[in-house]
N, C-alpha and C positions, 0 to 999 in steps of 0.2 A: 504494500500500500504506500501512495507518492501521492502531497500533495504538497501544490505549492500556496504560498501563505503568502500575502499580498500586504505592501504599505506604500505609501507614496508621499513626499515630502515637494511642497511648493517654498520658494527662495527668492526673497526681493532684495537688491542691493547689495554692499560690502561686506566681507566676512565682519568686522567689528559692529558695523551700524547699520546692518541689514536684519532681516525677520525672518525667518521662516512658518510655516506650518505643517503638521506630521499628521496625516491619517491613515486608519488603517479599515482593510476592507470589510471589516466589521462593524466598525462606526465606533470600537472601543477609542478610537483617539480618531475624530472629526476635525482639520481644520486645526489643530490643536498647537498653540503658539511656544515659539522656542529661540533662540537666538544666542549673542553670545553672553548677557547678562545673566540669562537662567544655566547656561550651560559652564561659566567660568565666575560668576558673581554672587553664586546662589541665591539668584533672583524666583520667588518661587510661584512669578505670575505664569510659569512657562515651564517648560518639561526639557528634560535636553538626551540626546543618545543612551548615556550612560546608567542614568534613570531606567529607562525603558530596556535597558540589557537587562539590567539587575531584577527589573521586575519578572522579564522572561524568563532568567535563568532561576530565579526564587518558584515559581510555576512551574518549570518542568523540575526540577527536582522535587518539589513536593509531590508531583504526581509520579514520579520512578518511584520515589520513597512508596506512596501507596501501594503503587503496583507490586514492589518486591514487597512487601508485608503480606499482603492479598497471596502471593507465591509459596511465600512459609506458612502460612493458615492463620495469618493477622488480620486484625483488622482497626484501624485507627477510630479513635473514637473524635479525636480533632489532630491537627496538622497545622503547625505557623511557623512561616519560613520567610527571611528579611533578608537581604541581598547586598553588601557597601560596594559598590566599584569607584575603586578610585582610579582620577584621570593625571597624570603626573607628566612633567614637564620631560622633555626625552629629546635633547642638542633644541634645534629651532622649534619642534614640533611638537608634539603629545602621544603619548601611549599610553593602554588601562595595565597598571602593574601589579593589582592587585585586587582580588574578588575576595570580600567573607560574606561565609555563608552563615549564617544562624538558624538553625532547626530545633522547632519543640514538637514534640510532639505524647499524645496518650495515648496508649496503647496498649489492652489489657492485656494480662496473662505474656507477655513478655518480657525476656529478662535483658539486664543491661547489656552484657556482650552482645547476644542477637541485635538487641537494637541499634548498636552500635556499627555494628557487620552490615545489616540490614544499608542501614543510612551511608557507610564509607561505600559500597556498592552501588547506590541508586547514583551518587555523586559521578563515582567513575563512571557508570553507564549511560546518564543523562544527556541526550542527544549537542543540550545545549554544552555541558561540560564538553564533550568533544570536542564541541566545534570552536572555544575559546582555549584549547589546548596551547596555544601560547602564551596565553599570560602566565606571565613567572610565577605568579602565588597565587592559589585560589586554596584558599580553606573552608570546611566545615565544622562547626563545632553542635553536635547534636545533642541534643540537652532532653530525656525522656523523662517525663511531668508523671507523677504518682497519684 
């Protein structure tokens, strides 16, 4: 199964004093304003890339997490997962050098190591962890709620 996942970004003006808008084909982000204030200013009228990475990659690992739970005979009773990417200065340009991940989660009738195992697995497997396979640090720390 292949699909592809759609966004589109409109661009007026200069990288500094120029606007964008980010939507995607869901309507989850409409039009949705961005620039360099909210992206380097933490300006929080506006959304910027690295926002919306972390929110992706918070999403797909919570849901691999599900899924391998679901696998061992688990089942989550709740799941909250927070994402930090940071954007860091790298010669004239920028690079993300580093993703944490924070995971809680409750989940009966399992014991720390499994959960532990469980969650270091979903991480390595998580389509989105693949594909950001170069940023230098990407942690998780899973934290299981009793």
């Amino acid at each position: 199964m292949a699909a592809d996942k759609r966004a589109s970004v409109h661009w007026e003006g200069a990288g500094k004093t120029g606007k964008g808008q980010i939507s995607t084909e869901t309507g989850a982000l409409k039009n949705y304003p961005y620039g360099f204030k909210s992206r380097f200013e933490n300006d929080v009228t506006g959304t910027n890339p690295e926002e919306i990475l972390g929110a992706a990659h918070a999403g797909c690992l919570t849901m691999a997490f599900a899924f391998a739970l679901e696998g061992a005979g688990f089942t989550a009773t709740s799941i909250d997962t927070r994402a930090a990417v940071r954007l860091a200065q790298d010669g004239p340009g920028f690079k993300i050098d580093r993703i944490q991940l924070e995971l809680e989660a409750s989940v009966p009738g399992i014991d720390e190591a499994k959960f532990q195992e469980l969650a270091a697995g979903a991480k390595a497997g998580c389509p989105l962890s693949k594909a950001l396979a170069s940023v230098p640090e990407i942690t998780l720390k899973a934290t299981l709620k009793t």
